[in-house]
PASE-631141 format. One record per residue (C-alpha): residue in three letters; x, y, z. Coordinates in Angstrom, 2 decimals, always signed. Each point is the difference from the previous one (the first is absolute). Layout:
N
pt code = ALA | X = X | Y = Y | Z = Z .
...
END
This chain:
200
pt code = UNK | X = -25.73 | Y = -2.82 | Z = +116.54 .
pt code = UNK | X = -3.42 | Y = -1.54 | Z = -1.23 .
pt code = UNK | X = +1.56 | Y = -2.99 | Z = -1.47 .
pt code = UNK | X = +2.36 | Y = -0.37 | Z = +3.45 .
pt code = UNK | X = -3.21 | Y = +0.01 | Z = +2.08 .
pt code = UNK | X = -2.03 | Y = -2.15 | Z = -2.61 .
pt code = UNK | X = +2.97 | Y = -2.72 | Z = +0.20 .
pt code = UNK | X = +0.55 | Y = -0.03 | Z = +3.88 .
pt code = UNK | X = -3.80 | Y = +0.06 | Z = +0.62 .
pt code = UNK | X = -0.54 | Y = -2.90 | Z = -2.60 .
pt code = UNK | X = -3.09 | Y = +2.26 | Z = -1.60 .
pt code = UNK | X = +0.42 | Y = -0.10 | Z = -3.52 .
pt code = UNK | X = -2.24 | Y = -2.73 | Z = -1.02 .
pt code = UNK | X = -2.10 | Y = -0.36 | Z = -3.09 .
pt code = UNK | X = -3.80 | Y = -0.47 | Z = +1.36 .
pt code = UNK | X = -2.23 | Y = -0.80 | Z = -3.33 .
pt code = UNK | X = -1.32 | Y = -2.94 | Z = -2.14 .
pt code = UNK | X = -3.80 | Y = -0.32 | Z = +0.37 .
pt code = UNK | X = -0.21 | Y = -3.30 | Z = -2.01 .
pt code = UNK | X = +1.01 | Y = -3.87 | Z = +0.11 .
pt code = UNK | X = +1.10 | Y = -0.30 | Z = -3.65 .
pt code = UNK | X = +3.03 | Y = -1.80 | Z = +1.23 .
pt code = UNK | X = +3.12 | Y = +2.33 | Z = -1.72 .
pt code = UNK | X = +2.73 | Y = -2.31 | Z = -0.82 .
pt code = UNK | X = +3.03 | Y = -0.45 | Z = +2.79 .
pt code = UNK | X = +3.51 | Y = +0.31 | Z = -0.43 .
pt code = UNK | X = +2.26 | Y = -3.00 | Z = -0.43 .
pt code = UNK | X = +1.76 | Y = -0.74 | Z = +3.04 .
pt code = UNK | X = +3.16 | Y = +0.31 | Z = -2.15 .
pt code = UNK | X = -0.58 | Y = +3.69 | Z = -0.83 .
pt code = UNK | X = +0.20 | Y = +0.83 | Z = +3.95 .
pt code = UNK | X = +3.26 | Y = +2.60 | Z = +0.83 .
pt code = UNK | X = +3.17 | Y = -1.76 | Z = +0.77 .
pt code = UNK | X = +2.07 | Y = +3.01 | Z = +0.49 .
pt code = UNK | X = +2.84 | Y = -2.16 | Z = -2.08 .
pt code = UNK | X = +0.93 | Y = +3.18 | Z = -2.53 .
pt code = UNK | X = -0.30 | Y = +3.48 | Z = +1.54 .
pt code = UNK | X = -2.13 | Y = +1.84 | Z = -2.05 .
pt code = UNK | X = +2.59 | Y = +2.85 | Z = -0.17 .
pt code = UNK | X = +2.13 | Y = -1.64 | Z = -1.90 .
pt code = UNK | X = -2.13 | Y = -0.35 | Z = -2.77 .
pt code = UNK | X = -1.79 | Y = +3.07 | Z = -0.05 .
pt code = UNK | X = -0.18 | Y = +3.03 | Z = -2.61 .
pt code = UNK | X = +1.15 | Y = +3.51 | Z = +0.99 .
pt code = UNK | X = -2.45 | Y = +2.13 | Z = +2.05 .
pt code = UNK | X = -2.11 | Y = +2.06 | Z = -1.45 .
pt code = UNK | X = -1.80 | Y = +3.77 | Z = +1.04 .
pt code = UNK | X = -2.98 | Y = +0.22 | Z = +1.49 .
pt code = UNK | X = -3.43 | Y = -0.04 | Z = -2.24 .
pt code = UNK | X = -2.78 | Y = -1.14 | Z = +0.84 .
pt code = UNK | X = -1.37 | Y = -3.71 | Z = -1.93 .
pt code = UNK | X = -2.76 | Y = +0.37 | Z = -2.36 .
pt code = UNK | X = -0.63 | Y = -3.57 | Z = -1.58 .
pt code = UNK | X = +1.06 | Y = -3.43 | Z = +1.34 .
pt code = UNK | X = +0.64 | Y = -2.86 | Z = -2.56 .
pt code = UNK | X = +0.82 | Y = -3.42 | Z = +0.79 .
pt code = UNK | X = -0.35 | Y = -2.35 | Z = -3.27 .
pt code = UNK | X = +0.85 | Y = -2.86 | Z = +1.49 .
pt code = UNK | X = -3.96 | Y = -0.07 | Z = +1.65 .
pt code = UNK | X = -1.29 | Y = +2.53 | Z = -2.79 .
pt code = UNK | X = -0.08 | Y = +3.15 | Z = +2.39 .
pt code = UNK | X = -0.57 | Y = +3.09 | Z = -1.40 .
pt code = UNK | X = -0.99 | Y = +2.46 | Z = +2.35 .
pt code = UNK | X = +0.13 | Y = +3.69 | Z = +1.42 .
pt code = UNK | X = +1.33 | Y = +1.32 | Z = +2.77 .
pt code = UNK | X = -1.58 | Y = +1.99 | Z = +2.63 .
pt code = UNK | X = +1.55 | Y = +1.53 | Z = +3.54 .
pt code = UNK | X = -1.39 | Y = -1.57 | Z = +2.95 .
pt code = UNK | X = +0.81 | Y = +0.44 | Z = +3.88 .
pt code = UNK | X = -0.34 | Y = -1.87 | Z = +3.18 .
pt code = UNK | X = -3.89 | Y = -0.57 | Z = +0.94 .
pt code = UNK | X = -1.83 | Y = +0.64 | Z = +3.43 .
pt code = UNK | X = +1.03 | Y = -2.84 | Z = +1.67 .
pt code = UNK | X = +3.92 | Y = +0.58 | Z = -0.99 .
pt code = UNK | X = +0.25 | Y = -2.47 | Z = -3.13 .
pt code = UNK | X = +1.44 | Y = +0.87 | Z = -3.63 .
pt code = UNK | X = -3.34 | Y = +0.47 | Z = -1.66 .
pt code = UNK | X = -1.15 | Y = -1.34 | Z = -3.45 .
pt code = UNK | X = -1.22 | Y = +1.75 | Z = -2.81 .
pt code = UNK | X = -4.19 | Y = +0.58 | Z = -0.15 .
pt code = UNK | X = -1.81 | Y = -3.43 | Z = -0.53 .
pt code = UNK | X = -1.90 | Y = +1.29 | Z = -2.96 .
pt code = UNK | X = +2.94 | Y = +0.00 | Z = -2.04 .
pt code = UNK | X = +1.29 | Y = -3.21 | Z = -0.54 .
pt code = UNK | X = +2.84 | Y = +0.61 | Z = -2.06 .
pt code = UNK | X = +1.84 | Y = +2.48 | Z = +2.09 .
pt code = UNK | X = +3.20 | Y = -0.11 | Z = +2.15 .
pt code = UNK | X = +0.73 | Y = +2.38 | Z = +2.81 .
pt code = UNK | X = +3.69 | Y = +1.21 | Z = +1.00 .
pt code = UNK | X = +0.82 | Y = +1.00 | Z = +3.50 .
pt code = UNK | X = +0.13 | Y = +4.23 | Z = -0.48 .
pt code = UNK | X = +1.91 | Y = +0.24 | Z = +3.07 .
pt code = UNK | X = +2.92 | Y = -2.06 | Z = -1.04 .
pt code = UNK | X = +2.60 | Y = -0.34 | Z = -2.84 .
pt code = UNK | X = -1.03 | Y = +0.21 | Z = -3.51 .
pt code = UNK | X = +1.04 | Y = -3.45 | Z = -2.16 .
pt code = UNK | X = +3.52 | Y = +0.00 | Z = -1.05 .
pt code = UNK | X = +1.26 | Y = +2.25 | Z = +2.57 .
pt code = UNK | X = +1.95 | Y = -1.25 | Z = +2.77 .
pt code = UNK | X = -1.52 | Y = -1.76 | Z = +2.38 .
pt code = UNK | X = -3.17 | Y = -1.88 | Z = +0.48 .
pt code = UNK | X = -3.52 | Y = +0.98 | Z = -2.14 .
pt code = UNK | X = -3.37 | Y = -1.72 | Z = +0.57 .
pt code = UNK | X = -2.39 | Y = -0.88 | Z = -2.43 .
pt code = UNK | X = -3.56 | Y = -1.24 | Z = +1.41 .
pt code = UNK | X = -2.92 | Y = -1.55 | Z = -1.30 .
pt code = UNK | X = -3.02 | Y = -1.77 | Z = +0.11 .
pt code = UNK | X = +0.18 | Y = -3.83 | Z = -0.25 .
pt code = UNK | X = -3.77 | Y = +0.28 | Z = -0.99 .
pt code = UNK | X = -3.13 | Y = +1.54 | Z = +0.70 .
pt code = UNK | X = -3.68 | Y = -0.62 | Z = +0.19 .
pt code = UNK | X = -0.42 | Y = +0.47 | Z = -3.75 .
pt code = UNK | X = +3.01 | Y = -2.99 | Z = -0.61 .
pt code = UNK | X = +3.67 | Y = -0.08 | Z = -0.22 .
pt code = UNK | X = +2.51 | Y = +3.17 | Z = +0.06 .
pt code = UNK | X = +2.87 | Y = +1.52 | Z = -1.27 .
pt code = UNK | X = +2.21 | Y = -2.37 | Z = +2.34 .
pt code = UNK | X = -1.93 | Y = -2.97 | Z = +0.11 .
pt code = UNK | X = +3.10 | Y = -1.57 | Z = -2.10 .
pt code = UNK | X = +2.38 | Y = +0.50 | Z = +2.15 .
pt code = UNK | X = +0.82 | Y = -3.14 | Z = +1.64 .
pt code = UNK | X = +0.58 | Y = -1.73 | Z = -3.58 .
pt code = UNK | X = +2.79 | Y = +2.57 | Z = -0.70 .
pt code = UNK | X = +3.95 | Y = -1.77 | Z = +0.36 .
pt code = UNK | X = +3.19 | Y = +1.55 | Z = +0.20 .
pt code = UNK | X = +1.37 | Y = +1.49 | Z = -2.88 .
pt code = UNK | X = -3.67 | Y = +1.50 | Z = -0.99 .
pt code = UNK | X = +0.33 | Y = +3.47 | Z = -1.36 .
pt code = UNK | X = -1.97 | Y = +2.97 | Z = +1.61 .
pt code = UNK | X = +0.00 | Y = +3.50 | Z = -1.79 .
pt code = UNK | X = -0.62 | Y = +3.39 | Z = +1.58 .
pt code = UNK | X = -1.21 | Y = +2.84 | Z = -2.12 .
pt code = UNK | X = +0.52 | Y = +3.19 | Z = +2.19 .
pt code = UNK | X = -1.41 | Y = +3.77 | Z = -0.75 .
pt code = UNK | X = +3.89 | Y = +1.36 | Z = -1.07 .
pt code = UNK | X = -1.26 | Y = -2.95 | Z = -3.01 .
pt code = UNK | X = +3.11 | Y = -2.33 | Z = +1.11 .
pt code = UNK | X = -0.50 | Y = -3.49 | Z = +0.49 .
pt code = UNK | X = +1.60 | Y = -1.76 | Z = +3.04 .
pt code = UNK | X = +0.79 | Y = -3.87 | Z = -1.09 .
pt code = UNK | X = -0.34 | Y = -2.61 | Z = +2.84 .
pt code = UNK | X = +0.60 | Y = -3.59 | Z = +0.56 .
pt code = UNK | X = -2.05 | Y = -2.10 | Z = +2.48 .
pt code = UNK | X = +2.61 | Y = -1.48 | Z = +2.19 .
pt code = UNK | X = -2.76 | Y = -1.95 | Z = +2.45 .
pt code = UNK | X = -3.53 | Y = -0.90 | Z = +0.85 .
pt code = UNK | X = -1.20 | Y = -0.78 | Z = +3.36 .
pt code = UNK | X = -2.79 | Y = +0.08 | Z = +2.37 .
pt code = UNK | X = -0.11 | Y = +0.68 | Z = +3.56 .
pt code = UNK | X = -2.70 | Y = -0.39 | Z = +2.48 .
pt code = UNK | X = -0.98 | Y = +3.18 | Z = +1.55 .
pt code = UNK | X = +0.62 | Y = -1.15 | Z = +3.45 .
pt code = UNK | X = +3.53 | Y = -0.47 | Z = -1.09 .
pt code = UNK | X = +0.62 | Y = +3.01 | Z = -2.63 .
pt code = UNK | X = +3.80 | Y = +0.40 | Z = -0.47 .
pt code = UNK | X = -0.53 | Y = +4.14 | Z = +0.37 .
pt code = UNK | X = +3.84 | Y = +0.58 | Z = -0.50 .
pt code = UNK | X = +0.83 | Y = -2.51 | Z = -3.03 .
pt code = UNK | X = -2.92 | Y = +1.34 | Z = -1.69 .
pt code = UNK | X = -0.49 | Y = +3.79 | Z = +0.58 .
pt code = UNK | X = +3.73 | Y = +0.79 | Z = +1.13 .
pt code = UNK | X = +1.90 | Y = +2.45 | Z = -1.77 .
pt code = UNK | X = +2.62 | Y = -1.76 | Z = -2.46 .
pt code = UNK | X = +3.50 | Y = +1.57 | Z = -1.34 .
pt code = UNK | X = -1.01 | Y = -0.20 | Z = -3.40 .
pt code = UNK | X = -3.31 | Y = -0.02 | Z = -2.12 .
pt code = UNK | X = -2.47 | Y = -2.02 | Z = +0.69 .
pt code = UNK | X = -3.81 | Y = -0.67 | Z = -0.33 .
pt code = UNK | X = -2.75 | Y = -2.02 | Z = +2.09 .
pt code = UNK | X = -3.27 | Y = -0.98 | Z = -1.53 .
pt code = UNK | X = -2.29 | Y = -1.09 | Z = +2.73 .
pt code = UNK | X = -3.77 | Y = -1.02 | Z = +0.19 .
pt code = UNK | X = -1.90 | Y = -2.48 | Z = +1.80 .
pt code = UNK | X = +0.69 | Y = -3.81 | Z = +0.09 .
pt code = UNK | X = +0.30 | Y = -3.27 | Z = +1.94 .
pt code = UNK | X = -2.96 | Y = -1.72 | Z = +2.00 .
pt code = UNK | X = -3.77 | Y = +1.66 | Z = -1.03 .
pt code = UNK | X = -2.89 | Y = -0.13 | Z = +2.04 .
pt code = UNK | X = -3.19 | Y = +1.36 | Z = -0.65 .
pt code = UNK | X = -0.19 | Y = +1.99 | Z = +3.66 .
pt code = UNK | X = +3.59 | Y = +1.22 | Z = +0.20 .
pt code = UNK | X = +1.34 | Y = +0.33 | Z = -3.60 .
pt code = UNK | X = +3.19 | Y = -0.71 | Z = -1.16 .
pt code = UNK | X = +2.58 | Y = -0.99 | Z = +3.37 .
pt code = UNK | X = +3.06 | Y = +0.95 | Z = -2.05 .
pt code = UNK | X = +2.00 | Y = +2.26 | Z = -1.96 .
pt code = UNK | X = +1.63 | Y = -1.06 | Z = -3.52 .
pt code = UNK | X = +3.19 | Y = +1.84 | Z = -0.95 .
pt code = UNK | X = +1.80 | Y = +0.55 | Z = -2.89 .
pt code = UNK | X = +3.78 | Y = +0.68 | Z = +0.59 .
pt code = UNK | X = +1.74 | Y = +2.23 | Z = -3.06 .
pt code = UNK | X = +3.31 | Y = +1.84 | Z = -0.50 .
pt code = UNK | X = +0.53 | Y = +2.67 | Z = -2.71 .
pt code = UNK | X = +2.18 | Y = -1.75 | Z = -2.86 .
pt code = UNK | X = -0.03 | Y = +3.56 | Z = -2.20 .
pt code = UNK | X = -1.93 | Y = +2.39 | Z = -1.75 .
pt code = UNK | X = -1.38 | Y = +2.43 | Z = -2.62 .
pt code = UNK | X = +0.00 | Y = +3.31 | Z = -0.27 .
pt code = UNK | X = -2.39 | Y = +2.43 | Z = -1.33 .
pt code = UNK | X = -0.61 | Y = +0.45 | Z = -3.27 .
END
């Protein structure tokens, strides 16, 4: 019901960056296409747990995981500032590998310098992304696209709309900065679930 609302009221939009340190953009080549359904190529579903550590090695992420909600003014919220090195999932929706569509958030930066997604835009498809979870299985990922969208023109359903298979979002801040408004833009990563490891 949240995400319904957050999708039809085009809410869920990451508000942070405090700095200009210019993150790098995606190549325009990288953008979704929608050529290969990313059911076809994805791993079987998994059971719900909730992610503990985020690792992308393509950009040298290593990274916990903390819960995070929607904030006062109805956007997916971002981890504490203090912490630069920290990615928050979306508590109210789908755990990564399950069915569906999880959300991973971060900063793009803060005042202290760049943050735990400040890389994304140089990520391209094929990039692995690994999700440690607290049942100590790992979800395995595979960056399918990398685009960003002006807020004014946030694709709610593409982006935050339930999927029929696994699949993950990263999103932070991105496009145009300005010193008075902040980042005008949201850069996402789009993922599907290719397989996984269990416990051990």
């Amino acid at each position: 019901m949240v995400l319904a609302a957050a999708v039809l009221l085009g809410a869920w939009l990451v508000h942070d960056g405090t700095t200009a340190h210019h993150p790098p953009a995606p190549a325009v080549d990288q953008a979704p296409d929608d050529t290969v359904p990313a059911a076809a190529l994805s791993g079987t579903p998994m059971a719900a747990a909730d992610p503990v550590r985020l690792r992308i090695p393509a950009i040298g992420v290593d990274a916990p995981v903390t819960g995070v909600g929607l904030d006062r003014d109805g956007h997916l919220a971002t981890p504490v500032e203090t912490d630069r090195n920290l990615a928050g999932w979306y508590r109210a929706g789908i755990t990564p590998g399950q069915r569906g569509t999880a959300l991973l958030a971060g900063h793009v930066d803060t005042a202290g310098g760049p943050a735990v997604f400040y890389g994304l835009g140089s990520l391209h498809r094929g990039d692995r992304i690994d999700v440690e979870r607290a049942d100590r299985s790992t979800a395995w990922f595979v960056v399918d696209a990398v685009a960003v969208y002006d807020r004014a023109a946030f694709p709610d359903r593409k982006v935050y709309g339930q999927a029929p298979d696994p699949q993950l979002r990263l999103i932070t801040c991105g496009g145009q900065y300005t010193k008075g408004k902040g980042y005008q833009g949201n850069l996402v990563v789009f993922a599907h679930l290719t397989g996984h490891r269990e416990r051990t």
